[in-house]
VMD Tcl script that draws the C-alpha trace (Angstrom):
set ca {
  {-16.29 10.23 12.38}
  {-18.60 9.46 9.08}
  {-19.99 12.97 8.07}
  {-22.87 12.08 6.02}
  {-23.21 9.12 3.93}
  {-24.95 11.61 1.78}
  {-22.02 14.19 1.45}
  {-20.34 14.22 -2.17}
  {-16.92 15.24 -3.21}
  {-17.13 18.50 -5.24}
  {-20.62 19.31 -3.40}
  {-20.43 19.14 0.13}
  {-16.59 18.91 0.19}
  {-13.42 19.81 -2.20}
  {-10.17 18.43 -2.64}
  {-7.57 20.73 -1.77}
  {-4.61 21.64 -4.12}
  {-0.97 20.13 -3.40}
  {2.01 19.95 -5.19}
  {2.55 16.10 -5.26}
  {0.31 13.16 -4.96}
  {0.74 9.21 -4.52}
  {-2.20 7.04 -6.49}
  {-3.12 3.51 -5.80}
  {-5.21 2.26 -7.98}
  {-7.66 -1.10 -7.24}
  {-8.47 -3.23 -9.95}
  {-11.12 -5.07 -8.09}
  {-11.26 -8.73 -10.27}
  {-9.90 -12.01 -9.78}
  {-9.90 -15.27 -10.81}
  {-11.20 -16.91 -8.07}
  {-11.25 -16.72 -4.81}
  {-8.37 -17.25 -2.41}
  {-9.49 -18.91 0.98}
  {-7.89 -16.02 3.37}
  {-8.40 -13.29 1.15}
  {-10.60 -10.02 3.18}
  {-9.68 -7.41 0.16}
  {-13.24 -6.20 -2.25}
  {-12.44 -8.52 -5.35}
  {-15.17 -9.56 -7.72}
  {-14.32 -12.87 -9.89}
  {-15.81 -14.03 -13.46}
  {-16.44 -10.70 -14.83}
  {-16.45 -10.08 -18.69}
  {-14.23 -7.95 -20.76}
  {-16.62 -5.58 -21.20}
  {-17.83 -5.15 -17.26}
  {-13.70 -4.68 -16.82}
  {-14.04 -2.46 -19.58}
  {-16.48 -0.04 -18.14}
  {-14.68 0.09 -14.87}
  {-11.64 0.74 -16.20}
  {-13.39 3.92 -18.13}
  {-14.53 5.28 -14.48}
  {-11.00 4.88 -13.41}
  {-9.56 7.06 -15.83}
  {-12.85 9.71 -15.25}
  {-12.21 9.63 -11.58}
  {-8.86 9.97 -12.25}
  {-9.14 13.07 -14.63}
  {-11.15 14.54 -11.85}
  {-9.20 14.51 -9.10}
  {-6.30 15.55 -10.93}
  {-8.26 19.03 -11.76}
  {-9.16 19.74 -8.69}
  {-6.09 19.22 -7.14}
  {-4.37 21.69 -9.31}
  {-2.65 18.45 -11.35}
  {0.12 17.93 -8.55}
  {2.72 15.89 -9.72}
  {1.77 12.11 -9.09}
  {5.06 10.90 -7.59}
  {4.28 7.11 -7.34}
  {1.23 4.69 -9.06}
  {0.52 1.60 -7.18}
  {-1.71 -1.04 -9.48}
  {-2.96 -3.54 -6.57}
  {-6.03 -5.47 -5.86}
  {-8.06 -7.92 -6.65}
  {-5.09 -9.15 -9.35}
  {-4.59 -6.69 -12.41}
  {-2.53 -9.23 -14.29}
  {-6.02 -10.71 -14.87}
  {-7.07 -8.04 -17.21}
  {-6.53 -9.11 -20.59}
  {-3.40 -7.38 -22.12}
  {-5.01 -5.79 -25.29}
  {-7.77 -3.46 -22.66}
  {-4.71 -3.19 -19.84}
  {-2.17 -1.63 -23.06}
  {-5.07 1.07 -23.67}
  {-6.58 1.94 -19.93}
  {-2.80 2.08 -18.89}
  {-2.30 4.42 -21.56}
  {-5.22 6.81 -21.28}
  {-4.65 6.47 -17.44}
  {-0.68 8.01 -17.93}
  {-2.52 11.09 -19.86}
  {-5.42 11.69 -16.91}
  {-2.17 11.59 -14.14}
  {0.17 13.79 -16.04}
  {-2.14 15.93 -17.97}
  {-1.26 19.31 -16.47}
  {2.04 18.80 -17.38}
  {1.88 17.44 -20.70}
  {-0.41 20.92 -21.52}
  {2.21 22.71 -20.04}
  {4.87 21.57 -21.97}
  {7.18 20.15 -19.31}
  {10.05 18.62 -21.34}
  {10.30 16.04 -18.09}
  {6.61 14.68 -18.76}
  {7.20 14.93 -22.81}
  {4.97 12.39 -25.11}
  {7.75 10.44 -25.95}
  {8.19 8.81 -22.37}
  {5.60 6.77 -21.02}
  {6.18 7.85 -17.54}
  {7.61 11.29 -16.37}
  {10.81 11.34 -15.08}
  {9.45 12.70 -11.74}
  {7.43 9.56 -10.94}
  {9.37 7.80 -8.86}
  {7.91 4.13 -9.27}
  {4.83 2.39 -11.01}
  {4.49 -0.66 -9.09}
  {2.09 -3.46 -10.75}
  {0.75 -6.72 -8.56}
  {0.57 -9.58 -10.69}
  {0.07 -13.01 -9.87}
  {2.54 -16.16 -10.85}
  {0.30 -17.98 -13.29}
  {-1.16 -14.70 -15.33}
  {2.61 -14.24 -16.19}
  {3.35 -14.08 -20.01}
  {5.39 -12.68 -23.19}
  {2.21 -10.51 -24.05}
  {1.38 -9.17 -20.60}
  {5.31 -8.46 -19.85}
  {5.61 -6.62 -23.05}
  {2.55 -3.96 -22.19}
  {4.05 -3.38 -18.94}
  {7.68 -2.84 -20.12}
  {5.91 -0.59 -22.52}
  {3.66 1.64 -20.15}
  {6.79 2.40 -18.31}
  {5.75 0.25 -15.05}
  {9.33 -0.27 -12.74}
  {8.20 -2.46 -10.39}
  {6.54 -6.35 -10.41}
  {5.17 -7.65 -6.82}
  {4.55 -10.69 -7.70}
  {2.09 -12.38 -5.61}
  {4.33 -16.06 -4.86}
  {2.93 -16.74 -1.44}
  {4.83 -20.31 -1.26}
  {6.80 -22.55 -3.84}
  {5.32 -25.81 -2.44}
  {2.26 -27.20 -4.05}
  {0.68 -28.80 -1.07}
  {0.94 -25.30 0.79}
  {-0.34 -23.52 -2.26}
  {-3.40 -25.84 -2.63}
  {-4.39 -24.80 1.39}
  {-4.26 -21.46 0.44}
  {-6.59 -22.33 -2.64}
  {-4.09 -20.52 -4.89}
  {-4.18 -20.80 -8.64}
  {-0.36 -21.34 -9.31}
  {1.98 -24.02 -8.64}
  {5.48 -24.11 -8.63}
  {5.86 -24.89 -12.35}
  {4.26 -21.47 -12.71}
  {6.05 -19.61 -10.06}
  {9.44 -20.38 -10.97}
  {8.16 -19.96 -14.88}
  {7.01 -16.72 -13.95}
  {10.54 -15.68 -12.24}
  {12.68 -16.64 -14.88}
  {10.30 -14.74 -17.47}
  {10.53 -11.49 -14.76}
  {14.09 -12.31 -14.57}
  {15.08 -12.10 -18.75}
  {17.67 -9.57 -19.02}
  {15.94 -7.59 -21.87}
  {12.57 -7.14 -19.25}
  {14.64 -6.30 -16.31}
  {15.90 -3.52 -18.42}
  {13.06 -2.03 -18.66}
  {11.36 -3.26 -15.63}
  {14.42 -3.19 -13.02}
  {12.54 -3.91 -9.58}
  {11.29 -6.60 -7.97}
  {9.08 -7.79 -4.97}
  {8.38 -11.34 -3.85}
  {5.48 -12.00 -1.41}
  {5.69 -14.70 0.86}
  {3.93 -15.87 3.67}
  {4.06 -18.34 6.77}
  {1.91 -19.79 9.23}
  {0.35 -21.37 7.00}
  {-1.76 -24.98 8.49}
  {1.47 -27.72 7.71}
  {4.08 -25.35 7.14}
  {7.08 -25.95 8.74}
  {10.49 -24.16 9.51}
  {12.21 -26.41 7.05}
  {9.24 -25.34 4.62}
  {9.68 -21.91 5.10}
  {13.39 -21.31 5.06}
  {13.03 -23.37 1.64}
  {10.71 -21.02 0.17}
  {13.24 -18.26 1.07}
  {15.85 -20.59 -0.29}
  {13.70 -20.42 -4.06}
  {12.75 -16.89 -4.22}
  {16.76 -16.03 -3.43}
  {18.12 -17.98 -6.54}
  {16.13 -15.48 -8.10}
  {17.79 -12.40 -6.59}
  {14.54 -10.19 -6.24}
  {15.12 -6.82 -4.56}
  {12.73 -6.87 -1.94}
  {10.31 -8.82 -0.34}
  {7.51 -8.77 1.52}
  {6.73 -11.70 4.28}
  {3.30 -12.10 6.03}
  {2.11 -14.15 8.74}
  {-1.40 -15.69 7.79}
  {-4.20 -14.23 9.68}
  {-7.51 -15.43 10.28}
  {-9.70 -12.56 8.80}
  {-13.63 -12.39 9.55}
  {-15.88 -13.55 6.67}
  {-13.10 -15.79 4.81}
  {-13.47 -19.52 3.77}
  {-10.50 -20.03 6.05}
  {-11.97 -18.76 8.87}
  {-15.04 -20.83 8.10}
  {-12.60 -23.98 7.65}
  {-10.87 -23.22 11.18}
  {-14.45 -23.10 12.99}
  {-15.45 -26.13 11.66}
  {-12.06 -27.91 12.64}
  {-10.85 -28.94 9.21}
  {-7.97 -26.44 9.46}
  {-5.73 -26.48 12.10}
  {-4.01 -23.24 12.37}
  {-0.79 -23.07 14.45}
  {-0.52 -21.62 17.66}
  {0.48 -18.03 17.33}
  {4.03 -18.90 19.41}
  {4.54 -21.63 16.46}
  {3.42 -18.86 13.58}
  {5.69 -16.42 15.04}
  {8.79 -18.39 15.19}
  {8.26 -19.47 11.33}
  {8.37 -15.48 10.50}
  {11.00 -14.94 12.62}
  {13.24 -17.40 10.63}
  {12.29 -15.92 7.13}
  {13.12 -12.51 8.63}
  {16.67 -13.68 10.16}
  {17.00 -15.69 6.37}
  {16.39 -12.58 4.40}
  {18.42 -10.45 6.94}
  {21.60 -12.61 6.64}
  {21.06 -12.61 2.86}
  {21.78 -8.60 2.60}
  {18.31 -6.97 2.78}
  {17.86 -4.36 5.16}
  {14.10 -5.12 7.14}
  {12.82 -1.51 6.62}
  {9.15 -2.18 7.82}
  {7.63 -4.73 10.03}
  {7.19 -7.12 6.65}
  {9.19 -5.67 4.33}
  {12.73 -6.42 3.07}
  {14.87 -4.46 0.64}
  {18.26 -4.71 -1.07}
  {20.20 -1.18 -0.36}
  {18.40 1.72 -2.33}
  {15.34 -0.66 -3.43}
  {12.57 0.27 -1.19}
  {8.85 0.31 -1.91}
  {9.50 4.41 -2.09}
  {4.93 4.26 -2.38}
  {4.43 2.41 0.21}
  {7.13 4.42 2.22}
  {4.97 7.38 1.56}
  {2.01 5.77 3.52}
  {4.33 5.26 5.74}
  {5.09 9.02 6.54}
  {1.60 9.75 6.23}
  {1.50 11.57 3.22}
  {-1.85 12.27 1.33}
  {-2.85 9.78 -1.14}
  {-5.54 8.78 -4.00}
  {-7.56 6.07 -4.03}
  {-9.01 5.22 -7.56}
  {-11.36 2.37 -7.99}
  {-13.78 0.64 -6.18}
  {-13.20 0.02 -2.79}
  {-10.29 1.34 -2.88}
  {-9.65 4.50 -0.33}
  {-7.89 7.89 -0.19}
  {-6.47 10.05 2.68}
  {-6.57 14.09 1.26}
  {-6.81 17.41 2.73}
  {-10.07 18.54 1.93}
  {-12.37 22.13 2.18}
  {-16.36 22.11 3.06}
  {-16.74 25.22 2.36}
  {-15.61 25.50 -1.17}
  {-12.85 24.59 -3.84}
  {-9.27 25.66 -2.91}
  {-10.32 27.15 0.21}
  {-7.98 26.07 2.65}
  {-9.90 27.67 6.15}
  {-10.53 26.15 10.17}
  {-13.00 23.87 8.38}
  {-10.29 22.25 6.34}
  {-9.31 18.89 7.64}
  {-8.01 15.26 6.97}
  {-10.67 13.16 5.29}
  {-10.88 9.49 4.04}
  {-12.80 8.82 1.64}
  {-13.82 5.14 0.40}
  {-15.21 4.17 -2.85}
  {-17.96 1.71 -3.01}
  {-18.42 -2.05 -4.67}
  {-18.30 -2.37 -8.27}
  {-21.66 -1.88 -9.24}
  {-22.47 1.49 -7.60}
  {-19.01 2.83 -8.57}
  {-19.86 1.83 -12.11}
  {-23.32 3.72 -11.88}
  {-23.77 6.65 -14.23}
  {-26.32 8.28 -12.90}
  {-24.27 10.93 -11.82}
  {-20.84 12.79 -11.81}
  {-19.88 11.16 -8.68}
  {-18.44 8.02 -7.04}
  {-20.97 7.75 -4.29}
  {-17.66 7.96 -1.65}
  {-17.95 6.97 1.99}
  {-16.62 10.00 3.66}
  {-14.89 9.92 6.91}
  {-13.42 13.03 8.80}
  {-10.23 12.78 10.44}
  {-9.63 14.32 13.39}
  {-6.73 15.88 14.51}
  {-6.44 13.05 17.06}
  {-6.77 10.63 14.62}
  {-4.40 11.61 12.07}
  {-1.91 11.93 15.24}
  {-2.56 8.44 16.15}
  {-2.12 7.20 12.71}
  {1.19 9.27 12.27}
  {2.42 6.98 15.51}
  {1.06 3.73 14.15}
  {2.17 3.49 10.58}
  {5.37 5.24 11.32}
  {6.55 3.33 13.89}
  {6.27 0.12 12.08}
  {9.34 1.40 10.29}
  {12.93 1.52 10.90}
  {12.87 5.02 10.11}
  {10.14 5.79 12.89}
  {8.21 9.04 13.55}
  {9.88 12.79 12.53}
  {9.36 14.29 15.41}
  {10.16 17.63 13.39}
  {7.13 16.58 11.49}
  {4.81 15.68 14.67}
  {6.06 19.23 15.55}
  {5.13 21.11 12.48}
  {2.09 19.47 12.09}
  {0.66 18.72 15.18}
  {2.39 21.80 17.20}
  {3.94 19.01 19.89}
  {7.19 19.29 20.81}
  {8.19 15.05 21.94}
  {11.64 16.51 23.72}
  {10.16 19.25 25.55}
  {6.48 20.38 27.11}
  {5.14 17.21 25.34}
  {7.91 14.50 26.19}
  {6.46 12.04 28.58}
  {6.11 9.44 26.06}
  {9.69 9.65 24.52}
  {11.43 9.71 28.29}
  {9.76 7.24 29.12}
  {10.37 4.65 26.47}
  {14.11 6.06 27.07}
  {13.63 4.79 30.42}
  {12.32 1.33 29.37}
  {14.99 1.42 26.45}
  {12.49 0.81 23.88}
  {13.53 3.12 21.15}
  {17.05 4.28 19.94}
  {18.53 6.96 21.85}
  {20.67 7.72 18.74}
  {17.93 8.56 16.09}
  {16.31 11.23 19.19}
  {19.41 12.96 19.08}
  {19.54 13.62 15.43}
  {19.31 17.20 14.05}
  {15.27 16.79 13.42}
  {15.06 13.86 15.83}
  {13.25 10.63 14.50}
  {11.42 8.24 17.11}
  {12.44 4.79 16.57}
  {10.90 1.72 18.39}
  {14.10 -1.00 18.58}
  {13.22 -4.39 16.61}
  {12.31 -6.27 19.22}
  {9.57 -3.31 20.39}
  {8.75 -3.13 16.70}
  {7.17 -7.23 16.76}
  {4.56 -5.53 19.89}
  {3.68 -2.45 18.05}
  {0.12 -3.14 19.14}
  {1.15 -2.97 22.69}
  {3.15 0.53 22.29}
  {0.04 1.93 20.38}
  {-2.16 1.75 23.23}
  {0.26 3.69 25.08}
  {0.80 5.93 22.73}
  {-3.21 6.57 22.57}
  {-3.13 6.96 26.48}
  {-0.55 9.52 26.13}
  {-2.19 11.61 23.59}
  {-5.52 11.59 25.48}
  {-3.52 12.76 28.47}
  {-2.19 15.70 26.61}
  {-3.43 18.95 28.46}
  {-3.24 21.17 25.56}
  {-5.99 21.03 21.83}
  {-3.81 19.56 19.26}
  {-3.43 21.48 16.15}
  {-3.47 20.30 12.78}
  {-1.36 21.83 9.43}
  {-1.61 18.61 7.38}
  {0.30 17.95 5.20}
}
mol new
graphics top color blue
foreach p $ca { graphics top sphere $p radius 0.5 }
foreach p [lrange $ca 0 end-1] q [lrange $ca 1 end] { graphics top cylinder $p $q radius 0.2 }
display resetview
């Protein structure tokens, strides 16, 4: 439910404090355009209109940070739009002034784990950077290793040319496989350990023999995780344009599905553990940010368009009262976000309800092989899945669609087996059926 589009954070509604936080922050430009790209992206902008965005990054940054109480930022997440395009010189100084707006509550306080000499505290768990194949070079590698950033997901997509050209994709294999070996230099993996490799399949032409050789590439590398997509037709793309006119043909989705399923059994036989419904890790090399969206925790969005999920007060700062609530807030295109008329990001600002957030807890947590705490769905929903609130978990016992083992644990987790994990969209609208046929008001102590 959309409150007002005139409502502003720190006027009609105040971040609440917590002790930790996970940012993402969108850096909205690009090269050009990719043909089945939906994300906000903006392409040929100058240095100096980067420049000025980057500046309202770091304010909105410093802000939030404030009002929060300067929790300790346990993950960054640098994704876009492509943020290897910013030129390294501007990157080396927003990154820097960027590290002082996250951590500056500790770094006044003295905290010997957040000291100046480190360019990340030793709290933050990961700083995960998206770069793309072709923007790859010495000068860029050496600002990240620099800033403190442990993670590359590098943006591959395919290692065939022909494939990479139907995708409209700047890079060819030349650059993909220069860009790996450059990731891959022993003195950069020092300092920059991790590694994620997106792929994806479906794509028009692509065959099984296609695929499992892309798989085949990105191995020799020895990347610890990856992250496989099926191409989708999104609204308001050039590829959906192309597949209405008939110059595309895209594969049935029987065809698509059986080229992810052979990347997924590829990657599985190769040693990484499928976590998430299109994620792969090697042991103890999970995406621990994107886990956290995972669990549902509460995260900041910084950017434009990019979007944050936070316990928030309308009555007042700190306030934590019946009016307090779950609220999503979504920053606008480039050019109002850049406005400086005002103190203020011009959010769109959605309330959460209590049925929503529940929902949401069900949806991005079963896509997991971890599943839903149903100690968690307890504490903060006040439902109890084993006992007056259990018709949904007996029966999908019945139908043995989730593992009987991870119920029984201590805290009990809900876990959809992996072949009920590839109809997730099914099991949602049953799990929406069964919340709306809960008798009782559900509660809500989030997070």
């Amino acid at each position: 439910m959309v409150i007002s589009s005139a409502a502003r954070v720190g006027l009609d509604l105040f971040p609440l404090p917590l002790r930790e936080i996970r940012v993402y922050v969108h850096i909205p430009f690009c090269s050009s355009r990719c043909s089945y790209c939906d994300f906000y992206f903006e392409t040929g902008r100058s240095p100096r209109v980067m420049s000025a965005i980057l500046d309202r990054i770091v304010e909105e940054a410093e802000y939030f940070l404030r009002v929060m109480g300067f929790p300790r930022v346990r993950s960054v997440y640098f994704g876009g739009g492509t943020p290897s395009v910013i030129p390294p010189p501007l990157l080396e100084r927003f990154l820097g002034r960027l590290r002082r707006a996250l951590f500056a509550g500790a770094l006044q306080a003295g905290d010997a784990a957040h000291g100046e000499g480190s360019s990340v505290p030793e709290d933050a768990q990961e700083w995960t950077f998206e770069a793309n194949p072709e923007s790859i070079g010495p000068e860029l590698l050496a600002v990240l290793s620099g800033a403190g950033i442990s993670r590359i997901s590098l943006g591959v997509q395919s290692f065939r040319d022909d494939l990479l050209r139907s995708l409209t994709r700047r890079a060819d294999r030349r650059s993909v496989v220069r860009a790996m070996t450059l990731l891959g230099e022993p003195a950069f993996k020092q300092k920059v350990p991790h590694l994620n490799i997106d792929l994806i399949t479906g794509i028009p032409g692509q065959s099984r023999a296609m695929v499992d050789a892309d798989v085949a590439s990105a191995l020799e590398f020895v990347p610890d995780h990856f992250s496989v997509y099926s191409l989708t037709i999104e609204e308001h793309t050039p590829l959906k344009q192309a597949v209405a006119r008939g110059s595309v043909r895209f594969p049935k989705s029987g065809r698509a599905d059986l080229l992810w399923l052979s990347a997924r059994d590829k990657l599985v036989a190769a040693g990484y553990e499928w976590y998430e419904i299109s994620n792969f890790a090697l042991p103890d090399c999970r995406s621990l940010h994107n886990s956290a969206y995972w669990r549902l925790e509460p995260y900041l969005g910084l950017g434009p368009g990019a979007v944050s999920t936070l316990p928030m007060s309308f009555t007042g700062p700190g306030r934590r009262d019946p009016s307090s609530g779950a609220v999503r807030l979504t920053n606008p295109n480039l050019f109002v976000y850049g406005s400086r008329f005002e103190q203020s990001w011009h959010h769109a600002v959605e309330h959460l309800s209590a049925r929503d957030l529940l929902l949401e807890q069900f949806m991005v947590g079963l896509r997991t092989s971890d599943g839903v705490s149903l100690d968690r769905i307890r504490s903060v929903f006040s439902l109890d899945l084993l006992g007056q609130h259990g018709a949904l978990v007996e029966e999908w016992r019945t139908r043995r669609l989730i593992d009987d083992a991870a119920v029984a644990e201590p805290q009990g987790r809900l876990v959809l087996r992996p072949k009920a994990r590839l109809l997730l969209d099914t099991h949602l609208i049953e799990v929406g059926a069964w919340i709306d046929s809960l008798l009782v008001p559900i509660m809500l102590r989030w997070p």
